[in-house]
C-alpha positions as CSV (number, residue, x, y, z in Angstrom):
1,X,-8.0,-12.1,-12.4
2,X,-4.4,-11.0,-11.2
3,X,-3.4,-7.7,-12.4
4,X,-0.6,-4.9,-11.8
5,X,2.2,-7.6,-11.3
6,X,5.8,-6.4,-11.8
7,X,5.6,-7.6,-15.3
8,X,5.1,-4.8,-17.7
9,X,3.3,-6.9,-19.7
10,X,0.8,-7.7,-17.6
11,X,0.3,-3.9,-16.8
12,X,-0.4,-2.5,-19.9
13,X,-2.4,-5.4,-20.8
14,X,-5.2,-4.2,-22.6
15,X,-7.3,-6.0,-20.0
16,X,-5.7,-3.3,-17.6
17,X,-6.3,-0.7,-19.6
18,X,-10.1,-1.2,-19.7
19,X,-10.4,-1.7,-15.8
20,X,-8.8,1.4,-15.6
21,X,-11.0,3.2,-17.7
22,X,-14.1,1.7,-15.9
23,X,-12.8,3.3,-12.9
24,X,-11.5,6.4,-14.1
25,X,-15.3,7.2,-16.1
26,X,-16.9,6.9,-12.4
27,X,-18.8,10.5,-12.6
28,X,-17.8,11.5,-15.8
29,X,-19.8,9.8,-18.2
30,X,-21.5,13.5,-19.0
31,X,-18.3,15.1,-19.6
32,X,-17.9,16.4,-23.1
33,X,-13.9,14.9,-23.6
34,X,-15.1,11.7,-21.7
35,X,-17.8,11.3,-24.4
36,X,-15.7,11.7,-27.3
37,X,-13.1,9.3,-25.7
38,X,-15.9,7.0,-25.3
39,X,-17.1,7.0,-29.0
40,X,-13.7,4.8,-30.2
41,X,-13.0,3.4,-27.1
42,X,-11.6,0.1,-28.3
43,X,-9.8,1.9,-31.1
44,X,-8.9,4.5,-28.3
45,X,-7.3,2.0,-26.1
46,X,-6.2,-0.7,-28.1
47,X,-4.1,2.4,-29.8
48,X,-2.4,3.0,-26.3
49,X,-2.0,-0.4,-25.5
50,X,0.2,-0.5,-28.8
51,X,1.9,2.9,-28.2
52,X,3.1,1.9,-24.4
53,X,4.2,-2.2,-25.6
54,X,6.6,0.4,-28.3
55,X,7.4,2.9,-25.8
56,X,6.6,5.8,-28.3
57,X,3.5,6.9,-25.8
58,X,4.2,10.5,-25.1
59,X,2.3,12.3,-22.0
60,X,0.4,15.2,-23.3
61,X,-0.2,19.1,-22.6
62,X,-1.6,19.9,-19.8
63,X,-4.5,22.2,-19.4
64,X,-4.7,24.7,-16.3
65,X,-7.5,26.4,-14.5
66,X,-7.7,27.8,-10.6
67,X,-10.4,26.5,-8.5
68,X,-11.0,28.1,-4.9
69,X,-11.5,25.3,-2.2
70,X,-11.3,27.3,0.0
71,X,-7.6,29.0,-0.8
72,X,-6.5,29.3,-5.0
73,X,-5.3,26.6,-6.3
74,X,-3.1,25.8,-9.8
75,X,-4.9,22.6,-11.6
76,X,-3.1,21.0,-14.1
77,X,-5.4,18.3,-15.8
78,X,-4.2,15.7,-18.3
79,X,-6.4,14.4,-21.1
80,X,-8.7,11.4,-21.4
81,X,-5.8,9.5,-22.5
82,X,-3.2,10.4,-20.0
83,X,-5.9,10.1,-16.9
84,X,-5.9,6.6,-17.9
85,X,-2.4,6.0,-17.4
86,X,-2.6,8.0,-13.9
87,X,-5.3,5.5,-12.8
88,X,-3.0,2.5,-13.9
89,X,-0.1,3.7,-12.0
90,X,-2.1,4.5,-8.9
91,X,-3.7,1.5,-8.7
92,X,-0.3,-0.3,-9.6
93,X,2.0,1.8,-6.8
94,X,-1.0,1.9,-4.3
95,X,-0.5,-1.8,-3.9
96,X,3.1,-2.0,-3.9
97,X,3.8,1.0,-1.4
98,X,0.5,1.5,0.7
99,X,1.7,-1.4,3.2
100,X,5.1,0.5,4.2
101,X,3.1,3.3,5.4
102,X,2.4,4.6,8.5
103,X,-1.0,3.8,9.8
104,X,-0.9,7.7,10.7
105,X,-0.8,9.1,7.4
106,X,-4.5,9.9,6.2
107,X,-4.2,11.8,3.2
108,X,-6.3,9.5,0.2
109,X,-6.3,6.4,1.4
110,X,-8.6,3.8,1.6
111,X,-10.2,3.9,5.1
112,X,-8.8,7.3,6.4
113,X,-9.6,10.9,5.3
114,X,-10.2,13.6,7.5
115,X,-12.7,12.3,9.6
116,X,-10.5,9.7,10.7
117,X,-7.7,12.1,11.4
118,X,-9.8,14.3,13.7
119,X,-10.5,11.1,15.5
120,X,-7.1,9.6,15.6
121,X,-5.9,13.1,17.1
122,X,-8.8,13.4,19.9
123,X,-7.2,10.0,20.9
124,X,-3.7,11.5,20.7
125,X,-4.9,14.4,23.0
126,X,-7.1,11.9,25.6
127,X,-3.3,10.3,26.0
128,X,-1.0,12.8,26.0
129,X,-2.7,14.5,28.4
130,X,-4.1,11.5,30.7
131,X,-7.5,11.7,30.4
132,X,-7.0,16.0,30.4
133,X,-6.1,15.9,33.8
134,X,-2.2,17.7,32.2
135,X,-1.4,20.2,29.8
136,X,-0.7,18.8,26.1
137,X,0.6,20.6,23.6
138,X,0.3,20.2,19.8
139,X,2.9,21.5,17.3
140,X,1.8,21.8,13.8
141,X,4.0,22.0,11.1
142,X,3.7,22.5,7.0
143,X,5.8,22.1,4.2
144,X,6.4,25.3,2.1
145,X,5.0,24.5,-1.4
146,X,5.2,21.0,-1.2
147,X,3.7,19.9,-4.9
148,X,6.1,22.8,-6.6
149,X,8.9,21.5,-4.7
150,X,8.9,18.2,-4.7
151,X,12.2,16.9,-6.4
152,X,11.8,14.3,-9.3
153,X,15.3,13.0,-8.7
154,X,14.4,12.3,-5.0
155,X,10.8,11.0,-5.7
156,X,12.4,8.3,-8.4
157,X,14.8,6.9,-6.5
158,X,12.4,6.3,-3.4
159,X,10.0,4.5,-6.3
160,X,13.1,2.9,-7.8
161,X,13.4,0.9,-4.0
162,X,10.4,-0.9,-4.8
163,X,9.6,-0.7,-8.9
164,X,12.4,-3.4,-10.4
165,X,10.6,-3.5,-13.9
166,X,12.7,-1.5,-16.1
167,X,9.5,-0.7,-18.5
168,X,7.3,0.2,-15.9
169,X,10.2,2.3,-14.2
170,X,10.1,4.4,-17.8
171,X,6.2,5.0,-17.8
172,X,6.7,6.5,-13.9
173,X,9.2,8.3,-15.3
174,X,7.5,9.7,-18.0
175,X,4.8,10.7,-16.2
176,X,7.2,12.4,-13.5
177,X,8.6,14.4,-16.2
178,X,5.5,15.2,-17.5
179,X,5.6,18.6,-15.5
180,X,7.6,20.9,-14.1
181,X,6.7,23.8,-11.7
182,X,7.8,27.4,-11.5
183,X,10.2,26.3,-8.9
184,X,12.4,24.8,-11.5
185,X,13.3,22.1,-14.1
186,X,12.4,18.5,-12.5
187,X,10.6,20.0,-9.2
188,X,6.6,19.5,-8.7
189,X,3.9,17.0,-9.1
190,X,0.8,18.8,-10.4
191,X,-2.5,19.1,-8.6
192,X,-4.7,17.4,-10.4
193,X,-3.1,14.2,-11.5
194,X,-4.4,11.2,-9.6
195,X,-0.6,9.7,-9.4
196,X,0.5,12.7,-7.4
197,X,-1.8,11.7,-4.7
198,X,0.7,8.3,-4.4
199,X,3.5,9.8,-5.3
200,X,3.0,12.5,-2.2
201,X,2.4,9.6,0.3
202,X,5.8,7.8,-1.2
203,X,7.6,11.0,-0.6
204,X,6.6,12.1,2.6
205,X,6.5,8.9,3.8
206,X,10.1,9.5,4.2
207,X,9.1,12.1,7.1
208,X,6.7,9.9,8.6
209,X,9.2,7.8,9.5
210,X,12.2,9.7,10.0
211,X,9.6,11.5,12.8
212,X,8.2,8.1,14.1
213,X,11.4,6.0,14.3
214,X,14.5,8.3,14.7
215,X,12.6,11.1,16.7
216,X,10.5,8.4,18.6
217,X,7.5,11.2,18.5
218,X,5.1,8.9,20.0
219,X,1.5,11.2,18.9
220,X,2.2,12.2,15.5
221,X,0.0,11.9,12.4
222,X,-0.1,13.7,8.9
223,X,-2.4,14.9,6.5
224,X,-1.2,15.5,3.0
225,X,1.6,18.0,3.7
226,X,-0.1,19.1,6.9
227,X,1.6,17.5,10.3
228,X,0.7,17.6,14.0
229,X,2.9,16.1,17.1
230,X,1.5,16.2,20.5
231,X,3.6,15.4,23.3
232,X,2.9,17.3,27.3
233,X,6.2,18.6,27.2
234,X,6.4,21.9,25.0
235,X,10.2,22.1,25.4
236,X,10.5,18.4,24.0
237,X,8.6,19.7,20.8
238,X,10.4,22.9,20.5
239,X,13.3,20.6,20.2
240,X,12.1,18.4,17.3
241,X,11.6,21.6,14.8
242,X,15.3,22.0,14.5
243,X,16.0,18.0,12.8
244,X,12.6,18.1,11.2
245,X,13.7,21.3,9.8
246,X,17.3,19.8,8.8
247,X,15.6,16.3,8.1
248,X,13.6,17.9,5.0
249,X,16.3,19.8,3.3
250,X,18.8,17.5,3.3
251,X,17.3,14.7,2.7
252,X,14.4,15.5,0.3
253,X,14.7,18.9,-0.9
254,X,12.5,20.6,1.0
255,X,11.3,23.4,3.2
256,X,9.1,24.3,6.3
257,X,6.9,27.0,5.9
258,X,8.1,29.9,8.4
259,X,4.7,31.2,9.0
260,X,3.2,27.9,9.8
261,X,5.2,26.7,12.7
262,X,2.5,26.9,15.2
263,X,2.8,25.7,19.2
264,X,-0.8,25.7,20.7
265,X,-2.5,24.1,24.3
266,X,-5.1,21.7,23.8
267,X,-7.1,23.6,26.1
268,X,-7.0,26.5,23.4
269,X,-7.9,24.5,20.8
270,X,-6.2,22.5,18.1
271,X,-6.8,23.0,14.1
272,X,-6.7,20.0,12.0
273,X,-8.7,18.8,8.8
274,X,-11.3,21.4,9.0
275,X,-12.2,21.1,13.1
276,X,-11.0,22.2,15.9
277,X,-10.1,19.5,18.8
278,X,-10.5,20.6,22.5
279,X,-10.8,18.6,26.0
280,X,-14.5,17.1,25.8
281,X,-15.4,18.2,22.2
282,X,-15.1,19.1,18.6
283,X,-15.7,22.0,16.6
284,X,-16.2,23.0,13.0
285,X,-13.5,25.2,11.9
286,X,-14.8,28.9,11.0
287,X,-13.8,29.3,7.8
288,X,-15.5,26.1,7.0
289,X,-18.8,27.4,8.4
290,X,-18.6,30.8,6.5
291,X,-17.9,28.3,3.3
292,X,-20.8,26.3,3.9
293,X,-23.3,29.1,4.1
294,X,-21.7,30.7,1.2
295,X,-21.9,28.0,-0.5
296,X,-25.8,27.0,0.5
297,X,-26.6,30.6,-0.6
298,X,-25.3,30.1,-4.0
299,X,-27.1,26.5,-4.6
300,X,-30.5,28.2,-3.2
301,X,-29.8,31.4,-5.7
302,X,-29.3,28.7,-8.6
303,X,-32.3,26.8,-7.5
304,X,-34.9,29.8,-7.1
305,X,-33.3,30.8,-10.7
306,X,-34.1,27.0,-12.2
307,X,-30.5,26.4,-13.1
308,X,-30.3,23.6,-10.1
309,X,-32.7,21.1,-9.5
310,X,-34.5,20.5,-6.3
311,X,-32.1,17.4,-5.8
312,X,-29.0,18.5,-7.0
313,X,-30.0,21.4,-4.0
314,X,-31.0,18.7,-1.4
315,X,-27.8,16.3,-2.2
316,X,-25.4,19.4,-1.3
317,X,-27.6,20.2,1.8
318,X,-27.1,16.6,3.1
319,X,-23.4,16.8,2.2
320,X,-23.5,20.1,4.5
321,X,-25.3,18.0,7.0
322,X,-22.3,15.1,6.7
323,X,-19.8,17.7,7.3
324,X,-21.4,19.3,10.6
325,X,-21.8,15.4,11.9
326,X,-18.9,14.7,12.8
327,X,-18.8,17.8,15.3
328,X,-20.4,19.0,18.0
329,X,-22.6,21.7,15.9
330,X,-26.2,20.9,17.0
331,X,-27.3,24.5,17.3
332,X,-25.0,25.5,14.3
333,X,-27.2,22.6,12.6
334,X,-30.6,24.5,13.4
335,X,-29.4,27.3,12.1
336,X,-28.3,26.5,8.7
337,X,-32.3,24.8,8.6
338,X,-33.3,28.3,9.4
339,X,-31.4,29.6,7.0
340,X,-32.6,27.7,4.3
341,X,-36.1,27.8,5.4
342,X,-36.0,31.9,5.1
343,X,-34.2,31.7,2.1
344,X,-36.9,29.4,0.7
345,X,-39.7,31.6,1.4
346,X,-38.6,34.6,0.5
C-alpha cells in the first residue's frame, strides 16, 4: 500500500496511524503508558484520526528528565499520543528530504551511524594524505547548543521548500511549536522527540552543502552537530573557519562553539564518534572505555544482587564486545574478560 503521499488525507489515514503505532511500540510493549495506550487502542486512534481530519489536535506537555550518556543531557518526552504523530512525520519527511542529503551526513540514517563515519573518515585520511606518505590535517568543528538554538522560523521555511500540503504544513508546525528552549521563544527542538532527529538533518543540511559546494571542501563529513574537514594543507582549513563561522549566523541562526574549534595531525590522532583514527589503525576513545567498565561493573553488581538476569548481563557484555569490534582493542578485549571473570568469582 502507498502511504505518506502529499495528501493530508492519506497521511492521517487511520491506516497510517496504525503503522505508525506498530513501529513506534517496537521495545515498549512493557512500558506502563504504552500499556494503557494499548488498552483502547482503536478508540485511542480512531480519536486522533478525528482530532487531526478537524485540526483541533493539540500537542501535549512535555515531561523532562536528565540522562547521562556520557555528558547530561535535557529530555523532553511527549506522550503516547504525541510519539505517534512524531513517528508519522519522520517517516513522512524521511522520504521526502533524505534524497537531498549529502551521502556524508551519518547522524540517524538508515545505513550510516557511527561505524560508518569512522570508516568513511579513515578513507578521508588514506586520501588526503596519499597513502600517509604527507601530513593531513583534520579540523573539527561544533555547533554551540545546536537543539536550543535551532530557529523555528528558519527550520520551517527550509521544510516549506519541499512540504506543499497546507494541512500537513500545520501539523509540522504544531509540532515545531510544541517547545521552546531557554534560549528563547520559537528556538530548539527537544531531545527526545523522534522528528527532531529529521528536522536536525533538514537544518544542517544547509551546512553540508554550503561546505561541500561553495567551499569545495573535498573530505568533509558530519555527525549530528559534530563536523570534521580534512584537507593536507592546515592554512587552507584555517581559512574555512572564518565563512563557516559567518555561514551559520547569518544564514541559520547559529553559532560555533569557541572551545571546540580544534586543528589536530592525523599522526596525533583524530576524535570522531567515539574512536580515535590514526595512520594504520583505530582506537576506542578513553572516555568510552572508562564508560564501558563502569558500566560492566554496575550490570555485574545488579546481577550478583538478582536484580539482572544472567541474559539481560550477557546481552550488554556482547553489546560491549560490538563496540570494541570495530577497533583495534584485542588486548583491551582480554581484559574486560578478565575483568568480568574476577568480578564473577568474587
Amino acid at each position: 500500500m502507498k502511504v505518506f503521499t502529499h495528501d493530508n488525507s492519506s497521511l492521517i489515514s487511520v491506516e497510517n496511524l496504525f503503522q505508525a503505532w506498530d513501529e513506534f511500540k517496537k521495545g515498549k510493549r512493557k512500558r506502563r503508558d504504552v500499556q494503557i495506550f494499548e488498552r483502547h487502542l482503536e478508540y485511542s486512534l480512531f480519536n486522533l484520526q478525528q482530532k487531526l481530519a478537524n485540526k483541533t489536535w493539540q500537542h501535549g506537555v512535555y515531561s523532562e528528565f536528565y540522562v547521562n550518556d556520557p555528558k547530561r543531557r535535557h529530555i523532553h518526552k511527549a506522550n503516547v499520543n504525541d510519539r505517534i504523530i512524531h513517528h508519522l512525520l519522520h517517516k513522512y519527511l524521511d522520504k521526502i528530504f533524505d534524497k537531498t542529503f549529502i551521502s556524508d551526513s551519518y547522524s540517524c540514517r538508515l545505513g550510516k551511524g557511527t561505524h560508518r563515519a569512522v570508516l568513511r573518515l579513515e578513507k578521508f585520511a588514506r586520501s588526503a594524505s596519499k597513502n600517509y606518505s604527507r601530513n593531513c590535517w583534520s579540523l573539527k568543528l561544533d555547533i554551540k547548543k545546536f537543539f536550543d538554538t535551532v530557529d523555528h522560523g528558519v527550520l520551517l521555511s527550509l521544510v516549506s521548500k519541499r512540504v506543499k500540503g497546507k494541512d500537513i504544513f500545520w501539523l509540522i508546525k504544531k509540532v515545531t511549536d510544541s517547545f521552546h528552549s531557554n534560549q528563547g521563544f520559537s528556538k530548539g527542538i527537544p531531545l527526545g522527540n523522534l522528528t527532531s532527529q529529521i528536522f536536525a538533518n533538514i537544518y544542517l543540511n544547509e551546512l553540508d552543502q554550503f561546505v561541500k559546494t561553495r567551499l569545495k571542501a573535498k573530505y568533509y563529513l558530519r555527525y549530528a552537530d559534530d563536523f570534521i574537514i580534512l584537507d593536507s594543507d592546515i592554512e587552507l582549513l584555517y581559512s574555512l573557519i572564518s565563512p563557516i563561522k559567518k555561514f551559520l549566523k547569518e544564514s541559520l541562526k547559529l553559532e560555533l562553539h569557541p572551545n571546540k574549534v580544534i586543528l589536530r595531525k592525523l599522526s596525533w590522532g583524530i576524535d570522531f564518534t567515539g574512536y580515535i583514527v590514526l595512520p594504520h589503525y583505530r582506537l576506542l576513545r578513553t572516555k568510552t572505555k572508562r564508560r564501558i567498565f563502569k558500566k560492566l561493573k554496575s550490570k555485574i553488581e545488579s546481577f550478583k544482587s538478582q536484580k539482572t538476569s544472567l541474559q539481560s548481563l550477557n546481552q550488554s557484555l556482547q553489546s560491549y564486545f560490538g563496540c570494541l569490534s570495530h577497533a583495534d582493542t584485542y588486548q583491551l578485549t582480554q581484559n574486560l574478560k578478565n575483568y568480568l571473570w574476577f568480578c564473577l568469582r568474587n
